[in-house]
N, C-alpha and C positions, 0 to 999 in steps of 0.2 A: 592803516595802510600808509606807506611813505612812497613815493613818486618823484622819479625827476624825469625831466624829459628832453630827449636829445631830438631834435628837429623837432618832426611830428611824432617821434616813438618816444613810450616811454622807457625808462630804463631804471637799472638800481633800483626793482622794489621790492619791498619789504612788506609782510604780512604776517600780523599775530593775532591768535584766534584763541579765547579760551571758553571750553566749556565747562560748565561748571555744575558741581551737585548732580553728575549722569550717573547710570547707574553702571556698576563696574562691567556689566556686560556689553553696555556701548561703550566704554573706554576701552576694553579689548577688541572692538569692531574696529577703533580706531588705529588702536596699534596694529591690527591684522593690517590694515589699510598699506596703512606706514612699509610693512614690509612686503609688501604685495607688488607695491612702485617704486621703491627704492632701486636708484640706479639706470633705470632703464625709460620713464615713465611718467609722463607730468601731473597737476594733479586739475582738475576743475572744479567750478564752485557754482552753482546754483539756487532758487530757490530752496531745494529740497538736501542740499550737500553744503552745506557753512556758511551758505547767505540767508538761512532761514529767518522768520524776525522780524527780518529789516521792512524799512520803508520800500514804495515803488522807485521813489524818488533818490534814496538814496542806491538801491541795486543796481538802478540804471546807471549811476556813475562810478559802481566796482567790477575791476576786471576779472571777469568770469574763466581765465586761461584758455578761452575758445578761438583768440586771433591772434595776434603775433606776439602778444604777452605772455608766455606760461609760465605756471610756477609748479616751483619743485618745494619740496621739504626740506628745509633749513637744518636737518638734526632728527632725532628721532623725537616724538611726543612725549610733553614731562606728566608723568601723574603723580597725583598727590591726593591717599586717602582722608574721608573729610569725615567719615564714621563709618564703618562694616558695611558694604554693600555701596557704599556711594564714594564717588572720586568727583576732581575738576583736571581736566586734561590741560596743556598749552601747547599749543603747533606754530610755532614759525614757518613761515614759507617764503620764497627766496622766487622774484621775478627774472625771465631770460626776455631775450628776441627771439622768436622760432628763428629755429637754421642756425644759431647760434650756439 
C-alpha cells in the first residue's frame, strides 16, 4: 500500500493485492466482483474480503474504504494460470477522497 498525505487526509493511494494458487472458481468470483463495480462503485476490504491473513496490528493501520478513503479498481484483475484448475490473480486498486 503506498500513502501520502495531504493535511490530515490521505491521498494518491495505491493498493496491490495478489492471490495466489486460488482455485479458478474463486478467480472468476473475483472477476464477477470486478465487473459487478465497475464504474459506479467502490470497493471495501475487511477481515473476510482482502485483509484476510493479516495481523490485528497490522489491519488496524489498512484502509478499509469504509471512511473518506475509497478505493476503486485500478484496471480489471490479471490472471494467470499456474496448472488446470488453479490460478493467482493481481488487483490493483486506486484510493479517492469521498465526494471526490
Amino acid at each position: 500500500m503506498t500513502l501520502v498525505q495531504f493535511g490530515y487526509q490521505r491521498v494518491d493511494a495505491e493498493l496491490d493485492m495478489q492471490f495466489k494458487n486460488v482455485t479458478d472458481e474463486r478467480a472468476a468470483e473475483i472477476l464477477e466482483h470486478y465487473l459487478a463495480v465497475t464504474g459506479d462503485d467502490y470497493v471495501t476490504f475487511d477481515k473476510t474480503r482482502g485483509f484476510g491473513g493479516i495481523s490485528d496490528d497490522l489491519y488496524s493501520l489498512m484502509d478499509t474504504g469504509k471512511t473518506t478513503l475509497r478505493w476503486r479498481y485500478d484496471g480489471p484483475p490479471q490472471i494467470a494460470s499456474v496448472y488446470p484448475g488453479i490460478s493467482t490473480v493481481s488487483c490493483k486498486f486506486i484510493g479517492y477522497l469521498y465526494g471526490s
